[in-house]
C-alpha positions in Angstrom: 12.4 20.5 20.8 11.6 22.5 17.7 10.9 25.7 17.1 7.4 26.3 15.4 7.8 29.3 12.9 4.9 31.7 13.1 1.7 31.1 9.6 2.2 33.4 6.9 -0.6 35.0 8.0 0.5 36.0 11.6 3.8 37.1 9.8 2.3 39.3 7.9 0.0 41.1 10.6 2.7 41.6 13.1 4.8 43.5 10.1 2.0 45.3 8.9 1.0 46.3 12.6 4.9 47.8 13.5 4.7 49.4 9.7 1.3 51.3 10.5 2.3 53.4 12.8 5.3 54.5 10.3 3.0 55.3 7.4 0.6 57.6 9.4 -0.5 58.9 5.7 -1.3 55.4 4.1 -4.2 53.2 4.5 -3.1 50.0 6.6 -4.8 47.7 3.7 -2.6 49.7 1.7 0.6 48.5 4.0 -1.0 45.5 4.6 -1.3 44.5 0.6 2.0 45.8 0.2 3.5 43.3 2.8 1.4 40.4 1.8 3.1 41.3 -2.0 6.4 41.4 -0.7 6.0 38.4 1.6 4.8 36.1 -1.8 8.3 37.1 -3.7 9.9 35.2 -0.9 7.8 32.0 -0.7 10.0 30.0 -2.5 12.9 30.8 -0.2 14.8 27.7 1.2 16.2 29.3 4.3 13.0 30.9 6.3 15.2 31.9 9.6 15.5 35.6 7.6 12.7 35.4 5.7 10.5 38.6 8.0 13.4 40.8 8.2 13.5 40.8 4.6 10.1 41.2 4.3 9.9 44.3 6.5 13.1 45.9 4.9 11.4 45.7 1.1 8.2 46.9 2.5 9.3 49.8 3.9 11.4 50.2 0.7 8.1 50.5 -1.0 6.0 52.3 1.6 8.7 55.0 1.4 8.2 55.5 -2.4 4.1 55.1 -2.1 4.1 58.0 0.8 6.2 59.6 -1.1 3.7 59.9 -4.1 0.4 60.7 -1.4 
């Protein structure tokens, strides 16, 4: 039995959805474009099993930096 990972785009709505609620001050298309950026530098990764922890630790790398500039 194999493990089905979840679409791109269900990836990137479930981090965008725990992020929201972290950036009160920034739009969520904001967070959401941000994630769906971050989420394209790793498409080309070979090993997917770490690919959304990655995601979510760069985007909030970013987030942190854009709040910090609102």
């Amino acid at each position: 039995m194999t493990h089905e990972p979840p679409s791109a785009e269900q990836t990137i709505a479930d981090i965008s959805d725990r992020l929201t609620p972290r950036y009160p001050d920034l739009p969520a298309d904001t967070i959401r474009t941000v994630v769906s950026a971050v989420y394209a530098e790793f498409s080309d990764a070979k090993v997917r099993d770490f690919v959304e922890v990655l995601v979510e630790k760069q985007a909030k790398k970013r987030l942190k930096v854009l709040q910090a500039q609102a």
